[in-house]
C-alpha positions as CSV (number, residue, x, y, z in Angstrom):
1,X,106.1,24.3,77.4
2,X,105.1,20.6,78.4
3,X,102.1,18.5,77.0
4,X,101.0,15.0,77.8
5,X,99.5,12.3,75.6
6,X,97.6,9.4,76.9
7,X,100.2,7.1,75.8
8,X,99.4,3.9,76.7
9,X,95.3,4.7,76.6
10,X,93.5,3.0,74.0
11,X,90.3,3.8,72.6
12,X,86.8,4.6,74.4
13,X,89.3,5.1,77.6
14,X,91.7,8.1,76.6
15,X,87.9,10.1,77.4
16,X,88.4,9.2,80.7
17,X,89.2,10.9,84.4
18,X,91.9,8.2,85.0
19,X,93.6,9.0,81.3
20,X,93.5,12.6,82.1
21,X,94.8,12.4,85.5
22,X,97.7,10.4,84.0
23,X,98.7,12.8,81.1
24,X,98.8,15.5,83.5
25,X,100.8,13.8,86.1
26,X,103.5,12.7,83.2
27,X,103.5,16.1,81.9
28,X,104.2,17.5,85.7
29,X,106.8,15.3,86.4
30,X,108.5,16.2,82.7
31,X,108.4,19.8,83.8
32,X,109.4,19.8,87.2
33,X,112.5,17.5,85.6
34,X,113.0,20.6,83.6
35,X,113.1,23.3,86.6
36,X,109.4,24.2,86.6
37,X,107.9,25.3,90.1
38,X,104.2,28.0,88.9
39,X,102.5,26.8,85.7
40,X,99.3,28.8,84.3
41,X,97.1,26.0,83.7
42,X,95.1,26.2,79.7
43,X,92.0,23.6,79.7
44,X,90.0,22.9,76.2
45,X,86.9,21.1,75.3
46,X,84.3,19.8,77.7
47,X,84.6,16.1,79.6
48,X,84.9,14.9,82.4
49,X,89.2,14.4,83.0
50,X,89.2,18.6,83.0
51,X,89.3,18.5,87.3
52,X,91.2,14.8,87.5
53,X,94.0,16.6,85.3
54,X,94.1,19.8,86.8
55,X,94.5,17.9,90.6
56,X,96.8,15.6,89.2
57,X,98.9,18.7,88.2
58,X,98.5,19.8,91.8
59,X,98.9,16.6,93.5
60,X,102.3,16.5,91.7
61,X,104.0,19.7,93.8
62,X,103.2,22.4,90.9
63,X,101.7,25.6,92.0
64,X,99.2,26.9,89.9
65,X,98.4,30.3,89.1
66,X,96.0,30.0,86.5
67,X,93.1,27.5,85.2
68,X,92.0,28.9,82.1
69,X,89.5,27.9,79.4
70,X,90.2,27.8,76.1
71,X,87.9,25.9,74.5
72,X,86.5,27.5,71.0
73,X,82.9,29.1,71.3
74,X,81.0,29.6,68.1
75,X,79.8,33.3,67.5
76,X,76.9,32.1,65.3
77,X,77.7,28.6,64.6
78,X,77.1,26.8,61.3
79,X,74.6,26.6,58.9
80,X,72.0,24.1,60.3
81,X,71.1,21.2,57.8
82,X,67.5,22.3,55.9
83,X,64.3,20.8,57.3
84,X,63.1,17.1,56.5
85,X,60.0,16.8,54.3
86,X,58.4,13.9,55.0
């Protein structure tokens, strides 16, 4: 198993397409290095570098044979704060 980090991203602009799409080419490279041809693809959390990352991934001569979501989805949620009285 390979993972990225957005290494030399600092700040407001590890949120970003660009620092996505260069985690997930760094992380490709380290596992085609390795002998990795088909990955299954596991996404989390909303933003906008989810598609940058996964075409990055692509772009990088991977074959993909999953995109999955795994982002945690409350059943009910917490308790919301009591109303204001004003």
């Amino acid at each position: 198993m390979v993972f990225g980090r957005a290494g030399r991203v600092q700040g407001a602009k590890k949120g970003t397409p660009y620092a996505a799409g260069q985690c997930a080419e760094a992380a490709a490279k380290e596992a085609g290095a390795l002998g990795v041809r088909k990955v299954e693809v596991r996404v989390s959390g909303p933003g906008p570098g989810r598609e940058s990352a996964i075409r990055s991934i692509q772009n990088a001569g991977l074959d993909i044979l999953s995109i999955r979501d795994i982002t945690p989805i409350p059943h009910n949620g917490c308790r919301s704060p009591k109303q204001r009285r004003v």
